[in-house]
N, C-alpha and C positions, 0 to 999 in steps of 0.2 A: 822755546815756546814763545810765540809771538803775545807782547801785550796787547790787553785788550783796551780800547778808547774810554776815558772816562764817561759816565751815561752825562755829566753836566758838559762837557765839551761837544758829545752828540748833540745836544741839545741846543748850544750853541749855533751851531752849525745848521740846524732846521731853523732856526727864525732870521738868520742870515740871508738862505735860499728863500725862506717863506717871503722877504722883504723883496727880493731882486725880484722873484716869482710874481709879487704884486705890482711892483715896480712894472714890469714888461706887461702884463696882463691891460693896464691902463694907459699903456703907450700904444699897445694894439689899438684900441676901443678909440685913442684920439683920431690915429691912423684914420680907422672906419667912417669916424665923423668926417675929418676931410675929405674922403672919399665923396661923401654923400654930394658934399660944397662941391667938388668939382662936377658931379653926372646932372648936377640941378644947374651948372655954370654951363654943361656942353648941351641944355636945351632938356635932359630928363627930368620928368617928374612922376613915371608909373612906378613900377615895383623895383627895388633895388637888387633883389635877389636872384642871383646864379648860378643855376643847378649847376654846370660845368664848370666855374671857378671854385665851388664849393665841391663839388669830388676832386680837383684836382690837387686841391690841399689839403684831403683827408687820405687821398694814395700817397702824396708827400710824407707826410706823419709815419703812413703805415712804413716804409722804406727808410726813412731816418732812427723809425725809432730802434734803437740798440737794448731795450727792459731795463731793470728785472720787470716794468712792468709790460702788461701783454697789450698787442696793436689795437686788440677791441678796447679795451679802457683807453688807451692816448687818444683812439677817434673817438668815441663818445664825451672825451674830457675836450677835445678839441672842438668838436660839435655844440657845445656846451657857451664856449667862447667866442666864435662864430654867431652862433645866434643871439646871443646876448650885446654882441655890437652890432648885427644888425638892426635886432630893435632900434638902436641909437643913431639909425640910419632914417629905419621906416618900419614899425612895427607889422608882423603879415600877419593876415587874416584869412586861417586855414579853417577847414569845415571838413569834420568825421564823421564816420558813422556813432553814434550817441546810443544812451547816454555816455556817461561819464565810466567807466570803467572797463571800457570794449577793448578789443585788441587793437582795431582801426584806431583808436587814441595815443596805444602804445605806440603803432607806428606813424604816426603824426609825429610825437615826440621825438623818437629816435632818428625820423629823418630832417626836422627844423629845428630840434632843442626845445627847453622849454619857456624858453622868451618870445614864442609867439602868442597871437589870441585864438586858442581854438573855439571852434562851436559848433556844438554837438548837433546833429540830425538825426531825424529816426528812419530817414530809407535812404538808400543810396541815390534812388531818383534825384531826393533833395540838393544832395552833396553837388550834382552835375546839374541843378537849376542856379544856385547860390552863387557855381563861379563861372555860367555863361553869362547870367545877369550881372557879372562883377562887382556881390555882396561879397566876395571871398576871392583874395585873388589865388586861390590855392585851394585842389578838394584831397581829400586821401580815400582810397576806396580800393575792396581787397579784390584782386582778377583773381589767383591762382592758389590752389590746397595741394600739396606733394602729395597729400592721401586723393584727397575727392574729385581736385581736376580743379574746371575753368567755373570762376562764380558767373553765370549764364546773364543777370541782369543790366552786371558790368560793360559786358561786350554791347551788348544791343542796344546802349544808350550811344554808343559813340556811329552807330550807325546814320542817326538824324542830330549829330553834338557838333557843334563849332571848335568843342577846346582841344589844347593838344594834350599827349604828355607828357611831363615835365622830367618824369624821374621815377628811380623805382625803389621800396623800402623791401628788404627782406625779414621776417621776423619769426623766430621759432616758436614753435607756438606749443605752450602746456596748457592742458584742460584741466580743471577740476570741479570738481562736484563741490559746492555750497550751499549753503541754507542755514535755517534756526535750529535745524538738528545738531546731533554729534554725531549719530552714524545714519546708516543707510535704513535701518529699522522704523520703520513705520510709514515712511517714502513713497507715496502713491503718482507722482506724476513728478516728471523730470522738463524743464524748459530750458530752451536752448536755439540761436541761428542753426537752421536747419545743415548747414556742413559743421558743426560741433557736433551736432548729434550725430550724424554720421561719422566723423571721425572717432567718436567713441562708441559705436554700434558694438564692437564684441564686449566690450567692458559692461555696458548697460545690459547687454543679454543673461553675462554672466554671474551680476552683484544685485541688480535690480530688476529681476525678467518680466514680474508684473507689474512694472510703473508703465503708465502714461508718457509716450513721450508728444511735447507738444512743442513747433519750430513757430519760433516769434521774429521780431528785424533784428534784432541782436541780443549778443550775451550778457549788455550791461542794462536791456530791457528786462531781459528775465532773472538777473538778479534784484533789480526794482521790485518786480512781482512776486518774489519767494519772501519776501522779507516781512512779511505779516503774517506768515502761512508756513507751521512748523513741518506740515504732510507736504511740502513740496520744496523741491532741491531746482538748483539751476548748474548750469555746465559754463563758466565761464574763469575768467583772471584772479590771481592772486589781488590785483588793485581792485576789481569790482567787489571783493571779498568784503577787502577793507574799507572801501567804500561806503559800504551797505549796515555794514557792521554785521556780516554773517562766516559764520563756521564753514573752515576749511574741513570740510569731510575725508574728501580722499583728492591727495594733489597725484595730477600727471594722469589719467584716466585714457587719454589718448591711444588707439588701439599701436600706432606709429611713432615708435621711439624718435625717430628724424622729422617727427609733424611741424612743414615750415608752412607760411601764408605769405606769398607774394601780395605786395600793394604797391600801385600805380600814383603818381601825384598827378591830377589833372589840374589845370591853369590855361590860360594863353601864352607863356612864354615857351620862346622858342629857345635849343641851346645848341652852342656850338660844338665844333664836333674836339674831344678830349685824347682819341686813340682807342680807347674803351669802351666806345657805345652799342647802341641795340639800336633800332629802329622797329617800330609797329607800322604795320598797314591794314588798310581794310581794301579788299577785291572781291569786284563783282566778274563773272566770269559768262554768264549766261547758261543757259542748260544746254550742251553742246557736246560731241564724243571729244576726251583727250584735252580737255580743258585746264583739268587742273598739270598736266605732264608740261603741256605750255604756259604755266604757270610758274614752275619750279626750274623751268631748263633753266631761264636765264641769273637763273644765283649760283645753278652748278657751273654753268660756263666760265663764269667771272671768278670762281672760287669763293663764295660768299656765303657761309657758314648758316644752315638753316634754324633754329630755337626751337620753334613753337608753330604749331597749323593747329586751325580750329574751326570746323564750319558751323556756320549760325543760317537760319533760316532769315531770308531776307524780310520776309514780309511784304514783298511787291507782291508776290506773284504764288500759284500751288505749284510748292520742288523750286522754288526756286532759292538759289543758298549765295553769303558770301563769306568770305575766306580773310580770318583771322590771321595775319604774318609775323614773327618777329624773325628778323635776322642780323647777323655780327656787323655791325657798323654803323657810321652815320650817313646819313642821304649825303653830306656832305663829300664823303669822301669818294675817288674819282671810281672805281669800280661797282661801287654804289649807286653811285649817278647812272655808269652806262646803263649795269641790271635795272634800274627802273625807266631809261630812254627805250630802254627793245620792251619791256614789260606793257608800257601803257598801250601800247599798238595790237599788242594781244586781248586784252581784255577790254569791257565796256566800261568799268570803273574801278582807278584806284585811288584810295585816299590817304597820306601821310598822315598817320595817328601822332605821328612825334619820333625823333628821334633825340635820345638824351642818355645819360653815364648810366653804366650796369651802378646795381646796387654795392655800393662801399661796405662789407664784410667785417 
């Protein structure tokens, strides 16, 4: 029978690690400061921050690390550290959709940590004035619902935008019902971003079939407005919850056990290419037969892995559409390059949305 370790020798032994642990953590952070001296010495003075140096050392982590602990804690603890010597670099100044307990907040947080300055906005429009005017050099705004699709407002700002995209957050998304209630009993009207409420359409059919439902700019709006008003519930975060100081009614309401919300970083930084990128486009095609086929040939030719199509109404013209693109790669890289050298000859207009790291998992 093997002895067991005394619990004062464990213990030992954690303030030991806990010392080297802080030890390293503050050598990091000098590290990042001189970094800053040197980017401010080779002539930089905009943003310090990089999306593709920052995934590449959060897929580092994921492949080094050996547990007991799991790779989502070591990035988010790494994430953590990272942004927190960034600050001590140059503090960023990102912009969510608001108020304060939305899901866009979550992933704000999840993709910079919480050593940045976020600031809340109440429509997405805002988020994509903030950081073309360069009040914000960073926006977060959600494109994509695994249940409901493409958030439609998203796309059609980048139609007339300057900015690129920086990066992508993935974040799984649980709904729940809150309010000054304890249950659903007496519940006349439910508030919620209009894909909440669709993403919990059979749930709300099922438990509350005569409420009200009413879609506002977001869920940490509509838990704002429940919270004087016991007859009405809102559909948002476990953080807007406690935020609000309202009852968690029913968590997970979500009709879609796998309910994820893709979010895009918009900025003007551009990133270089990591091995693991996406690429966005916007193309215009013209109303033409066989347009979109000459659209597509040159990523099959190339072998260039297609994501995502999306057509949006251009707004030049009646019927006239352009074509939402993501595909496997970076513009950088050379097969990339040639698919968009034959593409642009085909079409009237294409636009490089950005190319930057698939989202770090």
């Amino acid at each position: 029978m093997n002895a067991v370790t005394p619990l004062s020798e464990l213990r030992a032994q954690i303030d030991a690690l806990d010392e080297q642990i802080l030890s390293l953590i503050n050598q990091r952070a000098q590290c990042a400061i001189e970094v800053a001296k040197t980017k401010i010495a080779q002539g930089e003075d905009g943003c310090f921050y990089r999306p593709d140096r920052e995934a590449l050392v959060l897929r580092r982590v994921k492949e080094l690390n050996a547990g007991p602990l799991s790779d989502t804690t070591m990035v988010r603890f790494f994430r953590e550290i990272m942004s927190s010597c960034l600050a001590l670099e140059k503090p960023l100044d990102v912009a969510y959709l608001g108020p304060e307990g939305t899901f866009t907040q979550q992933a704000a947080i999840k993709h910079f940590g919480h050593a940045v300055n976020t600031l809340a906005t109440s429509t997405i429009g805002e988020i994509f004035n903030l950081v073309e005017n360069e009040h914000c050099q960073f926006g977060v705004v959600p494109v994509e619902n695994s249940t409901e699709g493409i958030v439609n407002h998203t796309l059609d700002r980048f139609i007339n935008s300057a900015v690129h995209i920086c990066g992508e957050v993935e974040l799984r998304v649980h709904q729940n019902l809150i309010g000054l209630s304890q249950d659903v009993n007496g519940i006349i009207e439910v508030l919620a971003h209009q894909q909440s409420l669709a993403q919990c359409r059979q749930w709300l059919d099922d438990n509350i079939p005569g409420a009200k439902l009413t879609a506002v700019n977001s869920n940490g709006e509509a838990a704002q407005l429940v919270s004087n008003d016991k007859s009405k519930a809102a559909i948002a975060s476990m953080a807007a919850a406690e935020r609000y100081s309202l009852n968690i009614i029913k968590q997970n309401i979500e009709d879609e056990s796998n309910n994820t919300t893709r979010f895009i970083i918009i900025g003007h930084q551009t990133s270089q290419s990591t091995g693991n990128d996406k690429t966005s486009l916007l193309i215009s095609t013209g109303n033409q037969p066989g347009a979109l086929y000459r659209v597509l040939e040159p990523f099959a030719e190339y072998g260039i892995g297609m994501l995502h199509i999306e057509s949006r109404p251009s707004r030049q013209g009646l019927w006239d559409y352009v074509f939402f693109i993501d595909i496997d790669g970076h513009a950088e890289d050379d097969k990339v390059t040639k698919a968009l050298d034959t593409l642009k000859h085909r079409v009237s207009m294409i636009k490089l949305l950005g190319s930057y790291p698939k989202a770090v998992i």
